[in-house]
N, C-alpha and C positions, 0 to 999 in steps of 0.2 A: 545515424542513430545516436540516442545520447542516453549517456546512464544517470542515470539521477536519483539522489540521494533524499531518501524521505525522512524529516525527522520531526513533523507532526501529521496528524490527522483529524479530518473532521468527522464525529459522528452524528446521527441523530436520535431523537428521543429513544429510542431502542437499543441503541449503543452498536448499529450498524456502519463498516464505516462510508461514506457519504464523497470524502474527496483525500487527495495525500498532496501534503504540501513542505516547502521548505522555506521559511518566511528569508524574503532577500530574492527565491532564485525569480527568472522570468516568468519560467513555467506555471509560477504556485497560484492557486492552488490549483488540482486535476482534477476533475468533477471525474467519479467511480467510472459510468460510460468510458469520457474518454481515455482513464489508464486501462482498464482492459482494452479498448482497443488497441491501446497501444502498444501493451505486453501482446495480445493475438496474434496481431498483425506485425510485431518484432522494429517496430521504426523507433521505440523505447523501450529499455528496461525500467525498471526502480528497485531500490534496495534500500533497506537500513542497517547503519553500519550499530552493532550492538558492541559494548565494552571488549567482548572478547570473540567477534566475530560479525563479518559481514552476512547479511541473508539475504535474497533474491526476493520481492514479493510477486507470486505468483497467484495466476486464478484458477477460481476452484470452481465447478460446476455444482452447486448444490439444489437439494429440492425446491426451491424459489427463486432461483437463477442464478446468474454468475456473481462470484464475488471476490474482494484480493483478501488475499492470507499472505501471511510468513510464519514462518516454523523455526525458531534459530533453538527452541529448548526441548523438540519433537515430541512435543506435549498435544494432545486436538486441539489446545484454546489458541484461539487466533492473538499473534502476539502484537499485531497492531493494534491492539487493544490499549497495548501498554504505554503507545504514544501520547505527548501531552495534546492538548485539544490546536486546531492552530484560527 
C-alpha cells in the first residue's frame, strides 16, 4: 500500500473532480475510477497535506455516484476544489 500525496487535480467543465495528481510522482495522474478504487479496496490512500494539517481524501456516495472529497475546514464544500488544476 502507498500513501500518496495529492497536490493538484483535474476537473471538468462542471468543476467535477476527474483525476488527482502530483506532477513528478509515477502514479500521476489517477483517473477518479481508479482512486476510489483504490481508496475501497485499501491498496492506496491519498491525502493532501494543507498549511496547517493533513486530510485523508475520502469517498463519498452521492446521488450520482461515488465521488472523492476532503473536509480539512468541516465546511459541505469539497475542498479539493481548492486545488490548482494539474
Amino acid at each position: 500500500m502507498a500513501d500518496r500525496r495529492v497536490t493538484n487535480t483535474h476537473k471538468d467543465d462542471q468543476g467535477d473532480i476527474m483525476a488527482l495528481c502530483a506532477p513528478g510522482a509515477a502514479w500521476s495522474p489517477r483517473g477518479k475510477g481508479d482512486a476510489i478504487r483504490d481508496i475501497d479496496s485499501g491498496v492506496h490512500t491519498y491525502y493532501v497535506q494543507w498549511t496547517d494539517k493533513r486530510t485523508e481524501i475520502t469517498v463519498v456516495n452521492g446521488p450520482t455516484g461515488k465521488y472523492l472529497r476532503t473536509d480539512w475546514d468541516n465546511t459541505s464544500r469539497n475542498n479539493l476544489d481548492d486545488l490548482p488544476d494539474c
